[in-house]
N, C-alpha and C positions, 0 to 999 in steps of 0.2 A: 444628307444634312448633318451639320458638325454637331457634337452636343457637347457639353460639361458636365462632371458630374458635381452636384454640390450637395452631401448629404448623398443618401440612400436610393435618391431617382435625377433621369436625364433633366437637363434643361436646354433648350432650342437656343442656337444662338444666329441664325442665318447661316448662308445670306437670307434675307425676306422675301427678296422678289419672287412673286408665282407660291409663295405659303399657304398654307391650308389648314386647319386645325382638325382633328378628327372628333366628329362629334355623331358619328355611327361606329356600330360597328366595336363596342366598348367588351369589354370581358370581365364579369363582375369572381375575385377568386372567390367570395364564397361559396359562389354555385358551383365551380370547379375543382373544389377539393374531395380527397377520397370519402367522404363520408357522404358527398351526394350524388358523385359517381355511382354509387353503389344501392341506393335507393330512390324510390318516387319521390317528389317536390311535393307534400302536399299544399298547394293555394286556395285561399279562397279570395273572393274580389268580395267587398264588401262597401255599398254606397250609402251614401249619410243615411239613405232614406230605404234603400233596398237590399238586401242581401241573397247574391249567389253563392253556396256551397257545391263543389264537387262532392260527390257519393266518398265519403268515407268508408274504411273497412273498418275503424275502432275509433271509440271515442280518442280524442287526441289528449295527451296528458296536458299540455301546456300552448295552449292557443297566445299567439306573440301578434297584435296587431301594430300597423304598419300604415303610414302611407304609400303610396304605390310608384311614385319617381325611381328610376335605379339609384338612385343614392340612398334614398330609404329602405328599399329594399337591401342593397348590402350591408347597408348599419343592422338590417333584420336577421338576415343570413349569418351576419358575423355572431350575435348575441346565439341566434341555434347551433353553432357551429362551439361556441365558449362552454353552452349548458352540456352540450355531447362531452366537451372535450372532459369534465368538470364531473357531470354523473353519466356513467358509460349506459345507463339502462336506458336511456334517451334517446339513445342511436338505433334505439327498434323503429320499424315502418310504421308511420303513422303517430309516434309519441309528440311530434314537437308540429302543428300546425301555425300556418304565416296567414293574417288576414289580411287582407289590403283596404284600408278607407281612406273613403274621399273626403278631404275635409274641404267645408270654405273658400280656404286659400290655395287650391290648387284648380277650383273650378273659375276662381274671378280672377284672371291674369290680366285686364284688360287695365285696370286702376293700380297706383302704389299702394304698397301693403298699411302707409298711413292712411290712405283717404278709408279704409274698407274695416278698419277695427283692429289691424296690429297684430302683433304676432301670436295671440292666444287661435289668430283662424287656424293655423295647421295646427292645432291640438285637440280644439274643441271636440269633434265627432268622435277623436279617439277614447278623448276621457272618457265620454258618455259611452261609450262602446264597452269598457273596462267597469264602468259605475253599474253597467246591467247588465255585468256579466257574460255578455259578447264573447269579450278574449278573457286571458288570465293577467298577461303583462301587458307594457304597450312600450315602445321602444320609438324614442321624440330623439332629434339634434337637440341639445342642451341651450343653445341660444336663440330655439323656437320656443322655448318653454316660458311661458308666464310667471314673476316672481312671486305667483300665490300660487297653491294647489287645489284644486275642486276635494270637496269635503268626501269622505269617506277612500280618496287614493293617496298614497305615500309614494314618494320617489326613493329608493335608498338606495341605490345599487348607480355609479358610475363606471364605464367603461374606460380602459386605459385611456388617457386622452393621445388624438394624433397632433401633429406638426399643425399652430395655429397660426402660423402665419397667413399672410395672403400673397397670391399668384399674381402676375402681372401677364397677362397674354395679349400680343399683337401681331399683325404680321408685315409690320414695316417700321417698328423702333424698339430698340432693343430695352425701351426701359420709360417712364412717364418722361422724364427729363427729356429723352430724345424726340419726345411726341411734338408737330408744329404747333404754334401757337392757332388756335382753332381747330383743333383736334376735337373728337364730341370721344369719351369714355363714358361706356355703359354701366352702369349698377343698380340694383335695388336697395340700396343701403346707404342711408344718411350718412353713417358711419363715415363710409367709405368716402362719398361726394363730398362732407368737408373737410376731409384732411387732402385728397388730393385738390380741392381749390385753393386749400392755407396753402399750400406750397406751389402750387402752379396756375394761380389765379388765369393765367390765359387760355387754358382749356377747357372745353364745355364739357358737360356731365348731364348725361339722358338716361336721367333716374327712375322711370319706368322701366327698366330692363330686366323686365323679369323673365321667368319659366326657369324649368329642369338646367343642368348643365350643360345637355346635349343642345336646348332650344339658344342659348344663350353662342355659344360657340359655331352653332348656324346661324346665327343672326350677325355676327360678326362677319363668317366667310361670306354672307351677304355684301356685307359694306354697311350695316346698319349704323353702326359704329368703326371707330381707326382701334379701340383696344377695351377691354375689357380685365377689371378687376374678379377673380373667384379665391373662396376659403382653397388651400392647399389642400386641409385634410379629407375634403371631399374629393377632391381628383386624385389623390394616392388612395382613397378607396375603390375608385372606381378604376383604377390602375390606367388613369387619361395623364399621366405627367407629364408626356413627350409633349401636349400641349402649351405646355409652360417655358415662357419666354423669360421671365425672370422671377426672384423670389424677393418678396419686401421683406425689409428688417423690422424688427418689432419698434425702434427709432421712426423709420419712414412711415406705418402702418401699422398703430394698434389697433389689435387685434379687436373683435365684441367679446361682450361677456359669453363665456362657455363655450367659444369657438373651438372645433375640434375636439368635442365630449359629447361622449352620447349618455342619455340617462333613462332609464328602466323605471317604469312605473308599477305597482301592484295596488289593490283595493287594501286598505288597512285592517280588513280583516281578515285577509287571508294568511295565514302564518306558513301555509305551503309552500306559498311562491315570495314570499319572502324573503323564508330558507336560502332556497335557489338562489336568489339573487344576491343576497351576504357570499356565498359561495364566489360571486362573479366580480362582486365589489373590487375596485381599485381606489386604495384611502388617498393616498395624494392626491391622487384627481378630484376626489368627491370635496377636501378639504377645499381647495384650488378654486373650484367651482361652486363653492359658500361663500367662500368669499366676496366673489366677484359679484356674486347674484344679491349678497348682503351692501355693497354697496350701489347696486342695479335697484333695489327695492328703496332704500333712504331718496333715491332721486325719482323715486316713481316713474322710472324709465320705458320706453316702450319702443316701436318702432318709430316713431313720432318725432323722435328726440336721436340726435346724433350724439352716441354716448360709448366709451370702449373702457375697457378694462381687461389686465391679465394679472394674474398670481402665479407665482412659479419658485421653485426650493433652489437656493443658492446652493454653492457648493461647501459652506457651511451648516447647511441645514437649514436654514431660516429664508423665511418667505418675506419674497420682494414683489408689491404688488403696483402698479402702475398702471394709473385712470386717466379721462378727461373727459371734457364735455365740452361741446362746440356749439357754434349756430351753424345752419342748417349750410348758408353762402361759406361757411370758411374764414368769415375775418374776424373772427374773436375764437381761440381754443384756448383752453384753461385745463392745466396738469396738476397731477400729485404724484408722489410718492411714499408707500409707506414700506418701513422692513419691521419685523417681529417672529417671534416664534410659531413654529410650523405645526401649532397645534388649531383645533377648533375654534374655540372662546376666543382666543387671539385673534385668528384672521377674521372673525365675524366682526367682531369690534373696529381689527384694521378696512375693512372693506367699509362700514358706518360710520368711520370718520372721517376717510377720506371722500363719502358721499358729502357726509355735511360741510368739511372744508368748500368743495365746488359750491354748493348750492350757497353757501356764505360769500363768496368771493362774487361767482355770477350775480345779486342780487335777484330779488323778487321776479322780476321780469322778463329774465336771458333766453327762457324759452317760451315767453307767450306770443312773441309776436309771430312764429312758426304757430303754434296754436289757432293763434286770429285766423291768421289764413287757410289755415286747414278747414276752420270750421265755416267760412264762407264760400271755399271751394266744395262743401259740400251741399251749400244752399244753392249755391247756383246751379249742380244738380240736379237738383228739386226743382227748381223752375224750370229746366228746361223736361223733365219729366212730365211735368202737372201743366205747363202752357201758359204759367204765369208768373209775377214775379215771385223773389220768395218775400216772408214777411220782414227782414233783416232790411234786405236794399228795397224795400218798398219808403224805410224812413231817411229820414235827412240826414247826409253825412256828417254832420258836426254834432249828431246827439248824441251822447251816453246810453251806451245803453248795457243792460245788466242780462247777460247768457247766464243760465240757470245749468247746472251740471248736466243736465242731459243734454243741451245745444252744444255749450262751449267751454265744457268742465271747470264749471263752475267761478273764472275767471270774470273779473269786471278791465273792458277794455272801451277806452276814447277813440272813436274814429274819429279822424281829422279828416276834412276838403281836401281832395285830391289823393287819398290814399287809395290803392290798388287792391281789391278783397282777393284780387286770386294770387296772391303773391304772397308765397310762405317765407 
């Protein structure tokens, strides 16, 4: 198979015919470096609700919980592998323990991440795991992370960030452009789905496409889909590159907020682990990633909402940050850009005004009518759970009616005759 190189790893370029993507079979290096050649793994599997430990021989100095995907786990590996590199007394057997929890969102693959609560599900069990002292850290993908924190944990410590682009994998066009018209492209991300419909309105997009990397990339060598969108820096961590058929420009595909940052959490009163983690800190990144997350918070953003943002240091020093926010189908996207100095106070500011600008420009209502339909595809649900209608489509299409924050956050929306409730 020919490849190019562009940047630091292969890229596939055909021929297509008879392709395959490898989605076993993966080699994660942090398990393969000499420091765990050289010693036990210790794991523990750890479920929202149950916990298995292997027999310890010493209490573990720094318990690092994790979800249990290989991608999570080598963002885990990689952070034990940094504290080794960082304080040498770490690298005794048994110092640095890996917990694995289930959260939420890795047990309901069955539904989108908006119908089920959004991206706080792969955090929640971990927090709580950290909140009662379970683990010591907890080591989250920075674009799963919620723009609040649960009380009593601090985030302070980000990881160098990797390559945030996004991958483009197929195994019969070398590129979305080349894909036929009626082509279905897999993703779990809004994001993703309207920017490739703004620019290719004739290809379809089957946006349940979830699971791990590996489920995603069998699903494709299925035929489930003709191609599939993946973040870059998760498949150069999990060293799956050869995968990648092309690489989008941050122009064709921005990026989500935090993509390609990993970020550490500790209990705020731990000044131990802390420590540690100041030690691990990468300040341009964590800068980068305030940003992005401070203008992610002015739009009360969620998985809900098709919303992208990146910040990143010119070669003058000054940070150039570029947003937008779209509807869900693709026919309306709305940009910003802001440049300013590459300190804190600044990008917080730039990342919050470039939040207000969209939300001034979109008006009132750019993202409710996704809303509407979220919250009636949840009712019908419910009805078909319970055996009846729900109490919503029990009334007459043409009422007003008033969702109270827990239905339909808090939003007042007009049904009209003839509108579609399952239609975000």
């Amino acid at each position: 198979m020919a490849t190019v190189n562009q940047g630091p790893f292969p890229v596939n370029t055909g021929p297509f015919a008879g392709r395959s993507v490898s989605a076993l079979g993966l080699s994660l290096p942090c398990l393969t470096s000499p420091v765990h050649t050289q010693r036990k793994r210790n794991l523990v599997i750890r479920d929202s609700v149950a916990v298995e430990q292997q027999t310890q021989t010493k209490a573990a100095v720094i318990r690092i919980g994790t979800r249990g995907s290989p991608l999570a786990l080598a963002q885990a590996y990689e952070t034990q592998n940094k504290l080794i590199e960082t304080h040498p007394e770490l690298a005794e057997e048994g110092a640095i323990q890996i917990v694995i929890i289930k959260t939420t969102g890795d047990k309901i693959l069955s539904q989108p991440l908006a119908d089920i609560g959004g991206k706080g599900l792969f955090t929640k069990e971990i927090d709580e795991a950290l909140i009662d002292s379970e683990i010591d850290i907890a080591v989250h993908s920075m674009k799963d992370v919620p723009t609040y924190l649960p009380e009593k944990t601090i985030l302070p410590c980000n990881l160098p960030r990797e390559d945030v682009r996004d991958a483009f994998i197929c195994l019969t066009a070398a590129s979305l452009a080349e894909l036929p018209a009626g082509s279905t492209v897999g993703t779990a991300s809004l994001r993703r789905k309207s920017q490739i419909l703004h620019r290719y309105p004739s290809l379809n997009v089957l946006e349940n496409f979830r699971g791990n990397v590996q489920t995603r990339l069998r699903k494709l060598n299925e035929g489930v889909v003709q191609a599939t969108l993946l973040a870059l820096a998760g498949l150069k961590r999990l060293n799956m590159t050869e995968n990648v058929t092309a690489v989008l420009s941050i122009d064709d595909m921005l990026p989500a907020v935090a993509q390609g940052a990993i970020g550490i959490a500790c209990r705020s009163d731990d000044e131990n682990m802390a420590n540690y983690l100041a030690s691990l800190n990468h300040e341009d990144t964590r800068l980068a990633v305030a940003c992005e997350r401070a203008f992610l918070e002015k739009l009360e953003g969620s998985c809900r909402t098709p919303i992208a943002g990146y910040a990143r240091k010119d070669e003058d020093g000054n940070c150039i940050f570029k947003a937008l926010i779209a509807s869900p189908d693709g026919t309306r996207v709305l940009e910003t850009f802001r440049k300013g100095p590459y300190a804190f106070e600044d990008m917080i500011m730039m990342g919050k005004d470039a939040g207000e600008e969209l939300l001034s420009s979109a008006g009132p209502g750019f993202f409710n009518q996704y809303r509407r339909g979220l919250f009636f595809r949840r009712m019908a649900r419910w009805s078909s759970r319970n055996g009846r209608r729900s109490p919503c489509r029990s009334r007459a299409c043409g009422e007003r009616q008033q969702l109270d924050e827990k239905g339909g956050g808090g939003a007042t929306w007009t049904r009209r005759k003839g509108d579609d409730a399952g239609r975000g």
